[in-house]
Every structure is written in C-alpha cells, then in structure tokens.
N, C-alpha and C positions, 0 to 999 in steps of 0.2 A: 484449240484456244489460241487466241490471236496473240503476240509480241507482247502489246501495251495491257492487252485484259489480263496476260500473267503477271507482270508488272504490281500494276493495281492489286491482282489477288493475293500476290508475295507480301504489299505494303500494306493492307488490309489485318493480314495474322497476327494475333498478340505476339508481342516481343517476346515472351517467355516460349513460345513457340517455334520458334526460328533463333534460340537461343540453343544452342549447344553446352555451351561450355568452353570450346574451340572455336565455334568464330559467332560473329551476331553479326547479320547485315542489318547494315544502317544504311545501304545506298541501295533498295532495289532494283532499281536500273543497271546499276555497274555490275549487283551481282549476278544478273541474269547474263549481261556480255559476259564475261568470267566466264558463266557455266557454258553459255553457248562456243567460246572458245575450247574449252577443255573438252568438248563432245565431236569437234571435227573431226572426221576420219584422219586427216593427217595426223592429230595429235594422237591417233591410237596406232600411228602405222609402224610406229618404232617394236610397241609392245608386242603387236598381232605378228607382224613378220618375225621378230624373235632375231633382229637385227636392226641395227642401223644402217638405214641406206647412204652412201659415199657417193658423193659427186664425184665426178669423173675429172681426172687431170687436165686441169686446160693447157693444155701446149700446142706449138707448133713445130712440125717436122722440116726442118730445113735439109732439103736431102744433097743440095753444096757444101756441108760443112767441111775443111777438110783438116780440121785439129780439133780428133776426140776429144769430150774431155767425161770425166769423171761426176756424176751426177747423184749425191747422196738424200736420201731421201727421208727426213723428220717430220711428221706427225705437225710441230708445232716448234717456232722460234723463239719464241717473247713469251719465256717461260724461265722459274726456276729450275735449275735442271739437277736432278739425281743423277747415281751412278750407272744406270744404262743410255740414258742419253749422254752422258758425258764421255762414257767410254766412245757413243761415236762420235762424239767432236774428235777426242783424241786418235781415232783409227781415220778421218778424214784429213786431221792435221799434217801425220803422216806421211800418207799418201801427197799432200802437195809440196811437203819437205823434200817427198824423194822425185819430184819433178813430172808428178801426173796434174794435169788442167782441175781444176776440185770446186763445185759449186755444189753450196748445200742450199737446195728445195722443200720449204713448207706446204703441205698438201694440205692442212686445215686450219690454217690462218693465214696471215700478212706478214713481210717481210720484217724482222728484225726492227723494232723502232731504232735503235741506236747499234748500228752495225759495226762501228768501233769498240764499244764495250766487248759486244759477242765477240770481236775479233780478239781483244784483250781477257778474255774469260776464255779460250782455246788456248792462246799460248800457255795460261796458269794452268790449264788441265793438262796441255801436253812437256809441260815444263822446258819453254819457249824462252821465257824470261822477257822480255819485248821485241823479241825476235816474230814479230805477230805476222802468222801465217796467209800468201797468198791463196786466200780463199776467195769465193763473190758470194753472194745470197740472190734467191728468189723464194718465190711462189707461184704453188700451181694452183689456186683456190678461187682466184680472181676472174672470172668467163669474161671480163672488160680489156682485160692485159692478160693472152694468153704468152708463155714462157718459150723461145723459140729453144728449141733442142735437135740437135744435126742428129742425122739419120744413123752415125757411127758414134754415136754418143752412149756408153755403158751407164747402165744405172746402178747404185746398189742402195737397195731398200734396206732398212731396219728396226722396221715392224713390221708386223704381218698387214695391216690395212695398208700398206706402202706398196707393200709386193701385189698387193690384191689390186691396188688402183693398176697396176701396170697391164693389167690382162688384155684390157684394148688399144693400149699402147703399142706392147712389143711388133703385133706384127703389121704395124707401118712403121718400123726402125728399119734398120737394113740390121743393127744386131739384135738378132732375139732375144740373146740368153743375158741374165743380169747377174748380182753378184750379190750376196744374202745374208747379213747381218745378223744369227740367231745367238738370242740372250737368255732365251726361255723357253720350254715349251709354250706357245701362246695361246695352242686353244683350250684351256685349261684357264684361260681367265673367265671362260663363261659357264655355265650351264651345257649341258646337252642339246644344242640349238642351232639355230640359224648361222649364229655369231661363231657356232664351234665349227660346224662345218665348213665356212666361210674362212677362218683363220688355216684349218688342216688342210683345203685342197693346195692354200700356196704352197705347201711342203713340195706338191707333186710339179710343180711349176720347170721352168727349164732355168736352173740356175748352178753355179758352184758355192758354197757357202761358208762363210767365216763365223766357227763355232767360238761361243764364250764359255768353256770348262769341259773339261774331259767326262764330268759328270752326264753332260747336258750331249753329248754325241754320244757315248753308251748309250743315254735312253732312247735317243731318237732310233740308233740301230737295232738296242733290245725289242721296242716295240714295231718295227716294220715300219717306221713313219713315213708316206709319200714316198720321195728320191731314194730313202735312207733303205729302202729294202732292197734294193740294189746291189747287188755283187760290188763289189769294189768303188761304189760311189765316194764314199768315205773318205778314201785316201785322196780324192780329186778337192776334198777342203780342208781346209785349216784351222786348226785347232789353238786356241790358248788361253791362258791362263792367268786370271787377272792381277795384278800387280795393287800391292799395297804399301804404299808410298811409308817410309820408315822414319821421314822426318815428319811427318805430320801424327802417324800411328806408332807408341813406343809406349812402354813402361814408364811411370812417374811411380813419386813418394807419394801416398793420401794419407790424409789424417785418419790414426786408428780408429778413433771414437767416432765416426761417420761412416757407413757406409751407403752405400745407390747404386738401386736397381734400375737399370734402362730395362723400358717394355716396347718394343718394335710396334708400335699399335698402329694399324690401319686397316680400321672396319670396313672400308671400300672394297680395299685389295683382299678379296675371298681368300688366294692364296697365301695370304699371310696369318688365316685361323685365328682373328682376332677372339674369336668367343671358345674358342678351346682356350686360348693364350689366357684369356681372363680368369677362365672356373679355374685353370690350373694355378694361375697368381692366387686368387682371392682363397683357395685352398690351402698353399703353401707357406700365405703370409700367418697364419696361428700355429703353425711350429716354433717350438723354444727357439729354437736357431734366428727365425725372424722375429718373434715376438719380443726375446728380451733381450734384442739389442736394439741399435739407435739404425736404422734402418730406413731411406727411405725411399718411394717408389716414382719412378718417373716414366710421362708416357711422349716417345717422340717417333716422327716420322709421317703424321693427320692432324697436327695440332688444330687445325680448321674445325675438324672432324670430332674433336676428345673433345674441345670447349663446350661445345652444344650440347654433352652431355655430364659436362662438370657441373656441378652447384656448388657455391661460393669457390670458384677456380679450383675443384677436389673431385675424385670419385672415390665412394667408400669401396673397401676393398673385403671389409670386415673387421673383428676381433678390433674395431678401432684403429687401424688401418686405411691409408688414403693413398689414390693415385691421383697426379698430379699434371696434366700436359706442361710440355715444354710449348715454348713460344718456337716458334721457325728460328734459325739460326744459319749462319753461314756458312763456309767448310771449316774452317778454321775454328771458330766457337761451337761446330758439332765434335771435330777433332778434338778438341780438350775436353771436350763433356765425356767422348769415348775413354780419353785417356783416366782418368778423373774416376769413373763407374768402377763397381765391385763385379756386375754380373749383369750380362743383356740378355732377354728373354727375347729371342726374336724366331715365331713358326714360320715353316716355308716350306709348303705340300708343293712341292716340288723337285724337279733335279736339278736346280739351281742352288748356289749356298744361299746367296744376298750376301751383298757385300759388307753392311753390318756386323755380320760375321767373323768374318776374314780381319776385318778393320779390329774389331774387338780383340781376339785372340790375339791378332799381334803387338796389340797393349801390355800382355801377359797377364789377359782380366777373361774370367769364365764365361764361356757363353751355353746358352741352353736353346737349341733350336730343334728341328728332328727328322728321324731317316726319310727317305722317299726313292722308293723304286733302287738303280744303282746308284745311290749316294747314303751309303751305306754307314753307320756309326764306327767301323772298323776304316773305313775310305777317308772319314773324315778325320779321326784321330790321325792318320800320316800326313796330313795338314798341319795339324796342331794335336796336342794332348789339353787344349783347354777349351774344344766342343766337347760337348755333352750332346749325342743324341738319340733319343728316345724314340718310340714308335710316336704318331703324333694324335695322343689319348691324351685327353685331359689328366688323366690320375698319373701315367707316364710321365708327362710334362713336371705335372707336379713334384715328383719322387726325384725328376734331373734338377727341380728348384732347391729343393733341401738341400741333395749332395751337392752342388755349388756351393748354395753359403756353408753347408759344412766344411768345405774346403779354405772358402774364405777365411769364416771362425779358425781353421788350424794353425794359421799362420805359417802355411809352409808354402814357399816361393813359386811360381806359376811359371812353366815355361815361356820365353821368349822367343824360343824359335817357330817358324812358320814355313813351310816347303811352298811358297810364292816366289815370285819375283819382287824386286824392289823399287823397280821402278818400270811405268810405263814402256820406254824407251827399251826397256831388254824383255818388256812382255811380249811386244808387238812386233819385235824386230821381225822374226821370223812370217810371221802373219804378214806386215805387209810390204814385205816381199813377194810373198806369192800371192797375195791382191795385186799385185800390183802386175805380176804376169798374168792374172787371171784377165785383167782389164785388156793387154797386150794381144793376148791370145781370143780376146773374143770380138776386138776389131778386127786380125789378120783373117775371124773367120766370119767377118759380117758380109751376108748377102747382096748381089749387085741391085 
C-alpha cells in the first residue's frame, strides 16, 4: 500500500477507532511521519545492539608537542554536577595547583557555555576561594573542530565511556597508558549486555588508577576485575577516601514536633533500588513510630523524575501518608536540607557508599542504606555508628526504617564522629601526588 493510500485509509477510520485513550491522531499525515520515524533501523539500533554506539574522539595528534599536559576526560560540561563529577573537578583542580598543564575535554557535548562560571564553580568545590584554577576546556564531539592533543599528552578518563573512547586513540599517542578515575563499579549500571561488557573490558585496558573508597578497590580485587586480578596491580594505584566538608555537613537544633525523612529516590539510577526503597518506605510509614508522629517524607536526588509521577505535587505512600519531591536545590540549600533531616533512606547495590551517606551521618542524622559485596554493615558502622545497613530486601530495608525512627523517637544523641577526612585538600593530598607522578612516569616512558 502506497504512502498517501495509508494516509487516506488512517483518515477514513472512525475516530473512536484510532482513539486509544493515550493518543488520538488528528493529523494523519504527521502521524504516519512519526511512525515512519520510529520504525528506522537506526532508531532501533540502540535497543538491538544492547548498547549505545559512541562516536569517536575527534582530535588531532600533534606529535611536536613538547609540554605534556594533563588531559581530563567528562562525559559532559554544561551540566549540573553531583558528587562524582565534582570530585573530578576537584582531583583536576589539584593537579594544576601542583603545577601539571590541566585541560578538561567533553566527549558528548560542547564546550562550557560560560567557562568562568565553571572556573568559579571548581574553585568553590576545591576550596579555592577566587584563587580560580589554571585550567582550559574543550571538546572532542565536534568532527568540524577536531581538538589537537601532543603525542605525549596523558589522559585520564573518568567514566568508563571516557576510557572506552580512548581504545583508538592510544595507539597513535607516543603514551599508551592513561590514568583511570574509578567511582564505581560501572558495569553494574546496566543489564547483562553489550553496555556491561563494553564498560568491564576498560578494566583490562593499560592504565594505573585512582580508586574512590577502599570499598570500591576490595571489590574490584575480590572479584578479579580486568587489571585488578593481577599480582601486585593494586599497589601501582591509589586509593582515597572522600572528604566531607564539616562546615557545610554538621549537627544543628531541629524542632521536636517535626520530623523528615529524605528518600534518595532515583528511578533511573537501577543502582539506587528505587522500587525496593519504596515497598520498604510505604511498609514502614504504618508503624506507630511513623504513624503517630508529625512525620514527613521527602523525595530528592530525580525531582525531574518523581514529578511525573506526583499527583497534585504528592505520592501516596499509604496509611495516609505522602511523599513529596523536592525541587532541585543548590549545594548549600541541599546541605541544610541534610542538616535539617531526621533520617535518609538512601539504597546503593553497590561497593560504593554515595555520598549522601557520608554527608548525612556526619550531620549526626540516621541513615538507612544497605550491605553490598565488601561493604559490609560492620565496614560501615567504623564510619559512623549512624548507618544502618541491612541486606538490600525490601522487608530488611524496612526493619532498618523502624529502628531509625526508633532511635530518633528516644531522644538519645547521634554520634558526630565520622572516620573521613574533612576536607578535600587532606583527602587528596596523597592521591595527587601520585597522579601526579603517575603522569611524570608515563611521559618518561612514552614511545618514540
């Protein structure tokens, strides 16, 4: 059947027939482009391959350069940025403080619209004060302006699609080896898939790496990950441990007759167990403990994401009970909200904590999140005594929600101590230092 005679035949059907409920075409023409769109192979190529295909870095290799420099590698600039890309602002800051060349590369967008702010948004995360760090910015996204890069130019990546663009990179560098950012297990954000395998071979890649949490290098080693099964790899990188800023995360007075639950919610982020986190909320809120007090629940971290599923700005929870998304907030107005909170329910099937976490407990406010692999309920209480972590079951979950506000209800004082650091500046010290000879040492050993 020809283009215009489907057309025609579409426009022909009684409306109650072409009436879903969910949509009614009124333009048979537009809805036929529509469909014709959504049926190209390419729009299926993402789902069938069971990956996103990544264009390739466009740079060029200048092989005169003769002052390495430092080449950090984000996903995306002109962005709000959470606590793993901001740690790498901060380990990039760093490194140009201690007098290595530092330009940060976006591989899936455009430069920086306003590259002063960004510069002024680094200082505040590396606690700069307007001391705003010699940094440059590009992009390698653009096939019109490819990005010139000297041949003894180190990179370091800081996602796994970062590390995965380098594959036909490296070997027209004169240095191979790059230098490896890990914040998480990452192939764990997908499925069993294209996308999973695609994230684990960078493991096996030729790199030295700067691990985030002692957690997070246990598991790589426990489970034989890529490099990490390796005799003595381990000690070739560097480990630390993140830093929770004590003037913005501390204890305050709340009013008795109020309390709030922060719920870590982010239905995207798998690894965050939003539909465990729920059945075990909406189970937990009909205990006396929640029920008959003044109790109330909030959802932050997707507010994008929770809206579309609020009606009249609420989700029921049950027993009369509502969760409520927060609006997005800044650091400063997320930091008082932490300060502010009785108890955060934040899951993380992971060996990473989230920094939520960390952030919370060192309020001297409860948090409930749960074990994974070596990050163990025992691992974590010498953190703080104010995790709570449970196997990650719904009914578990639930039982860590009670004993919290049970604790809250006693009114007996929450520890304040936290076995972090206090501030960036003494997390990283040692880290980048040895980034910083790791950069040293992988010029003196690049190829002629």
């Amino acid at each position: 059947m020809s283009r215009n005679r489907y057309i025609q035949r579409l426009s022909d059907l009684p409306r109650r027939i072409i009436s879903r409920g969910l949509f009614l075409v009124r333009e048979p023409a537009r809805f036929v482009e529509n469909l014709e769109d959504a049926i190209r192979p390419e729009k299926y190529r993402k789902k069938l391959l069971g990956f996103q295909p990544m264009p390739p870095m466009q740079v060029r290799i200048d092989g005169d350069s003769a002052s390495p420099r430092c080449n950090v590698l984000l996903p995306l600039l002109d962005r709000r940025f959470t606590g793993g890309p901001n740690t790498v602002l901060n380990i990039a800051s760093h490194l140009a403080e201690a007098g290595i060349p530092v330009r940060i590369l976006a591989t899936d967008g455009p430069v920086p619209a306003d590259a002063e702010a960004l510069r002024s948004h680094i200082a505040s995360v590396a606690g700069l004060g307007q001391a705003w760090p010699n940094i440059t910015f590009g992009s390698t996204a653009d096939s019109s302006a490819p990005v010139q890069v000297g041949a003894r130019d180190v990179f370091l990546a800081t996602y796994w699609s970062t590390a995965f663009r380098l594959k036909p990179v490296l070997p027209r560098m004169q240095v191979r080896q790059f230098i490896y950012l890990i914040q998480d297990f990452e192939p764990a954000f997908y499925p069993w898939s294209s996308s999973y395998a695609q994230a684990l071979e960078t493991y096996g890649m030729q790199f030295r790496a700067l691990i985030n949490e002692q957690f997070l290098a246990d598991y790589l080693v426990e489970t034989k990950t890529g490099r990490f099964a390796e005799p003595g790899f381990l000690s070739t990188c560097a480990i630390f441990e993140p830093a929770v800023d004590r003037r913005m995360f501390h204890p305050v007075e709340k009013a008795a007759l109020r309390r709030q639950l922060l719920f870590y919610a982010r239905p995207n982020d798998f690894r965050n167990l939003f539909g465990i986190g729920f059945d075990a909320l909406s189970a937990a809120v009909s205990h006396p403990l929640f029920k008959d007090a003044n109790w109330q629940f909030v959802a932050i971290g997707a507010n994008h994401l929770m809206g579309k599923i609020a009606v009249g700005g609420r989700i029921a929870l049950g027993g009369g009970q509502f969760l409520r998304p927060a609006p997005w907030l800044n650091f400063e107005d997320y930091a008082r909200m932490i300060r502010e909170s009785d108890i955060l329910l934040c899951p993380m099937l992971s060996p990473h904590t989230s920094y939520p976490v960390l952030e919370q407990a060192a309020c001297g406010n409860i948090v409930v999140t749960n074990s994974f692999g070596s990050k163990t309920e025992e691992r974590l209480s010498r953190i703080s005594t104010n995790i709570i972590a449970p196997a990650p079951t719904a009914e578990a979950i639930r039982d860590g929600l009670i004993a919290a506000a049970g604790r809250v209800a006693s009114g007996a004082p929450a520890s304040t101590d936290i076995a972090l650091p206090t501030t960036w500046r003494t997390a990283l010290q040692g880290t980048v230092a040895k980034a910083g000879d790791m950069f040293r040492e992988a010029v003196q050993e690049a190829h002629p």
